[in-house]
C-alpha positions as CSV (number, residue, x, y, z in Angstrom):
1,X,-87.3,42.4,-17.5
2,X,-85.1,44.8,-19.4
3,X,-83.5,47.2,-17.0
4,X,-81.6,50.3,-17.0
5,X,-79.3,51.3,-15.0
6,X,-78.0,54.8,-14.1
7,X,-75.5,56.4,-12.2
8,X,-73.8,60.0,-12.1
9,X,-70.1,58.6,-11.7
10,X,-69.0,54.7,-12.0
11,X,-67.0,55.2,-9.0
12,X,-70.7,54.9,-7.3
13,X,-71.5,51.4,-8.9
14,X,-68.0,50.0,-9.4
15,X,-68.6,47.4,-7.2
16,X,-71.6,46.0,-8.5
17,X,-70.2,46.4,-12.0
18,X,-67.6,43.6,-11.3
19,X,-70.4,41.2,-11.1
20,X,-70.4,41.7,-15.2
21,X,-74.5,42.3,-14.8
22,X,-76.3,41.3,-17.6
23,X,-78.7,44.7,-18.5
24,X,-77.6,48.1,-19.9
25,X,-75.7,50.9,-17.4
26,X,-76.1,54.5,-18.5
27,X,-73.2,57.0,-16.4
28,X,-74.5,60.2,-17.1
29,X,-72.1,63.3,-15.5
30,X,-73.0,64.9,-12.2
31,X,-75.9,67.1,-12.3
32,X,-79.7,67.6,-12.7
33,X,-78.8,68.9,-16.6
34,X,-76.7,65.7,-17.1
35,X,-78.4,63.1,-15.6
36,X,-81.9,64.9,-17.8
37,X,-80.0,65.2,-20.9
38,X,-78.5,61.3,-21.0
39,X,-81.7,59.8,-19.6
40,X,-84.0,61.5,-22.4
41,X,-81.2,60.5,-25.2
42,X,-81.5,56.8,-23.5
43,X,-85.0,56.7,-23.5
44,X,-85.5,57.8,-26.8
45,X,-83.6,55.2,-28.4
46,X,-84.4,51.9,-26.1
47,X,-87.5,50.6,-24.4
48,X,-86.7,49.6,-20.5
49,X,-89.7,48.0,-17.9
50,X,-87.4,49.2,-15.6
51,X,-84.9,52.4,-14.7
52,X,-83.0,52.3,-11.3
53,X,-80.9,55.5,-10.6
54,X,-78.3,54.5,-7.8
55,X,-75.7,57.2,-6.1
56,X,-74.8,58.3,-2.7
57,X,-76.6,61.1,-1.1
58,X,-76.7,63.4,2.1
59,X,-79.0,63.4,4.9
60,X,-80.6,66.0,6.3
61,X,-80.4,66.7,10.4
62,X,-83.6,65.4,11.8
63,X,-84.2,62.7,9.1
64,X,-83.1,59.5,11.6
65,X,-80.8,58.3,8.6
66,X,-77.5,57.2,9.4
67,X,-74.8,57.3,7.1
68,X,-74.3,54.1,5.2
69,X,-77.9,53.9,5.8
70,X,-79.5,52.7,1.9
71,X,-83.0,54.5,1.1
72,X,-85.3,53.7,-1.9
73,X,-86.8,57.3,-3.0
74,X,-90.7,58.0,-2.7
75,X,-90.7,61.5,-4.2
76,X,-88.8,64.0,-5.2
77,X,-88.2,67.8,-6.0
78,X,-86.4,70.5,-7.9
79,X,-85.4,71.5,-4.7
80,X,-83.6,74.8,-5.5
81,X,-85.2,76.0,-8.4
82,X,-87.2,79.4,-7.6
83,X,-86.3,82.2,-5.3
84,X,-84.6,82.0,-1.7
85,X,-85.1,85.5,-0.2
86,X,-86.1,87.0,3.3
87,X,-84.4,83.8,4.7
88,X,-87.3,81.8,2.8
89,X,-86.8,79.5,-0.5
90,X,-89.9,79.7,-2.8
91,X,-90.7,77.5,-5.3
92,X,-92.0,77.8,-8.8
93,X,-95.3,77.0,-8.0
94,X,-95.2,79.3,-4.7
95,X,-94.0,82.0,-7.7
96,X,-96.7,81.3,-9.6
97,X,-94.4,80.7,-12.5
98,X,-94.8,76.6,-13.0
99,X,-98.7,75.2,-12.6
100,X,-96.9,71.5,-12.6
101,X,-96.7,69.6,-8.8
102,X,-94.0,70.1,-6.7
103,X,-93.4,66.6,-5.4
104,X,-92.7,64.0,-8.2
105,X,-94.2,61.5,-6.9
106,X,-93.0,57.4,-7.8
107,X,-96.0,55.9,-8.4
108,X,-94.2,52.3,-8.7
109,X,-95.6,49.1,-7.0
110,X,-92.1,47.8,-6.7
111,X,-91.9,50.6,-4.5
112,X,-94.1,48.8,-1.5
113,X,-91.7,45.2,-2.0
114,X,-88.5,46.4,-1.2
115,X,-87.3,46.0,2.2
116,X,-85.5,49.3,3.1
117,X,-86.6,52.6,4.2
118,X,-88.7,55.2,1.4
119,X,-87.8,58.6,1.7
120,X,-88.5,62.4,0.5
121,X,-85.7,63.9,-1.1
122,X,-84.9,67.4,-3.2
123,X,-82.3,67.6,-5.7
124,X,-80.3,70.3,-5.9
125,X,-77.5,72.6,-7.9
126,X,-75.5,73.5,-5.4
127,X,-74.1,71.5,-2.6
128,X,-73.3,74.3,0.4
129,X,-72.3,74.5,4.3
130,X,-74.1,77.4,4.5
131,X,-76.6,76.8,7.2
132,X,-79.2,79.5,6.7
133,X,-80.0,78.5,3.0
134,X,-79.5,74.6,4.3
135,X,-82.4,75.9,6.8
136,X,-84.4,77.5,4.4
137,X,-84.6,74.2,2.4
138,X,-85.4,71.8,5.3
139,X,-87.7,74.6,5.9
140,X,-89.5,74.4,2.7
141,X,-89.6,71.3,1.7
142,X,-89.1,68.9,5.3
143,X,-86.9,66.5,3.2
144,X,-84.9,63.3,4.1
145,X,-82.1,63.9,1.9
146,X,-81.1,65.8,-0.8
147,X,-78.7,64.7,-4.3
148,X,-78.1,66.3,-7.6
149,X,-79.3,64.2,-10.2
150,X,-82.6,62.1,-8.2
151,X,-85.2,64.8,-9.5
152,X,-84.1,64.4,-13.2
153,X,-84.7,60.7,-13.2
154,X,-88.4,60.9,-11.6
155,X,-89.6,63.9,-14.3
156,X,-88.0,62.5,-17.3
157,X,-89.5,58.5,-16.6
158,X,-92.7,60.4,-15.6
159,X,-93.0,62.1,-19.0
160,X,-92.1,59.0,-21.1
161,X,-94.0,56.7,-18.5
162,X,-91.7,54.6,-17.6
163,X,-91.2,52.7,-14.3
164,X,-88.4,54.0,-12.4
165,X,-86.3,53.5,-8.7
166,X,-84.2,55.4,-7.2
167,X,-81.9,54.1,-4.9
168,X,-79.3,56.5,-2.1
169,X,-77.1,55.3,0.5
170,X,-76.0,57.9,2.6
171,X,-72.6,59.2,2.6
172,X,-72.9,62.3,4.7
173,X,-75.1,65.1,7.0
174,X,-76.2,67.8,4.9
175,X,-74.1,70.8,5.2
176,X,-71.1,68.9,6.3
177,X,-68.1,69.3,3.5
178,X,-65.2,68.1,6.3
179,X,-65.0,64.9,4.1
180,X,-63.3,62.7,6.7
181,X,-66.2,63.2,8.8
182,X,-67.8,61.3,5.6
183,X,-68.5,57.7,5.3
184,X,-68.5,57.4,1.5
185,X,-67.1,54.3,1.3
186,X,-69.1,51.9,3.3
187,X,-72.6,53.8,1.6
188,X,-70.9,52.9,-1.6
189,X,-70.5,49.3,-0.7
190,X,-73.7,49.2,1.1
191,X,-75.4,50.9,-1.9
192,X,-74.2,48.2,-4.2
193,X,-75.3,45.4,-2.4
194,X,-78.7,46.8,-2.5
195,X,-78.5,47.2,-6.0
196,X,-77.4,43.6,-6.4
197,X,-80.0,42.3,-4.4
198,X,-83.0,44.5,-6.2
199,X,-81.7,43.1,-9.3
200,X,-81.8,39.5,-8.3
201,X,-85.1,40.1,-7.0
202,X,-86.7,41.2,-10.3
203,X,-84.8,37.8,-11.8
């Protein structure tokens, strides 16, 4: 099985990338316009049975994650792209401005094999403490957790058809920015065992 492997910083697979893995890695830049950009230029030029996006992530209040918690990603969503106003967040579809789906929606079997928890999560732009608009969100879209690259990996593989993961480990609560109240360094080394251990499942 050739595999892809993708990550918006190496700091986020470091660990596994000791191991010397034997398939392509792709780092692509923090953001939803990265992460699209390099997958698309990657996808373009190789052919991969297999694309796993791995990074840390927050979790939204309510969710029942824990940080250091490592979730496998079910659907996702441009999470911030329409209109927030009145104390609401509207999507593009709500506008009347995209006819496509909201939810992405991973459609892959390997999905239903792995042994950790699935989850709904948005990507987003901007990372913010400010509750309301953090409300507004949860509101809108009753996610787990939220990043800012997940949503690029699940449109792009869905236009070119290929089969895609994405793996989180949570490194914080949504909304918190006190970063020692963060626990960034156990989700990254839980994170990476997960990835190791999906890998070695596929063979």
């Amino acid at each position: 099985m050739k595999i892809l492997l993708v990550s918006s910083t190496q700091m986020e697979i470091q660990e596994y990338l000791l191991s010397a893995p034997h398939h392509d890695i792709l780092i692509t830049g923090v953001g939803l316009h990265a992460a699209a950009f390099e997958i698309t230029q990657q996808l373009q030029h190789h052919h991969y049975d297999l694309v796993i996006q791995a990074g840390v992530a927050g979790a939204f209040e309510g969710s029942g994650l824990k940080m250091g918690d490592v979730v496998a990603v079910k659907q996702d969503a441009f999470g911030d792209t329409g209109a927030f106003e009145n104390g609401q967040f509207h999507s593009l579809q709500q506008l009347g401005l995209s006819s496509e789906k909201e939810w992405l929606i991973n459609q892959n079997n390997l999905l239903g094999k792995l042994k950790i928890p699935q989850v709904k999560a948005i990507t987003i732009n901007t990372i913010t403490d400010y509750m309301p608009y953090v409300q507004a969100l949860q509101q809108k879209w009753k996610a787990d957790i939220e990043s800012m690259e997940g949503a690029a990996l699940h449109y792009v593989c869905g236009k070119k058809n290929v089969p895609c993961l994405q793996l989180r480990a949570i490194s914080n609560i949504v909304g918190e920015r006190d970063k020692t109240k963060w626990l960034l360094a156990t989700a990254i080394t839980n994170l990476n065992n997960t990835i190791k251990a999906v890998v070695e499942s596929l063979g």
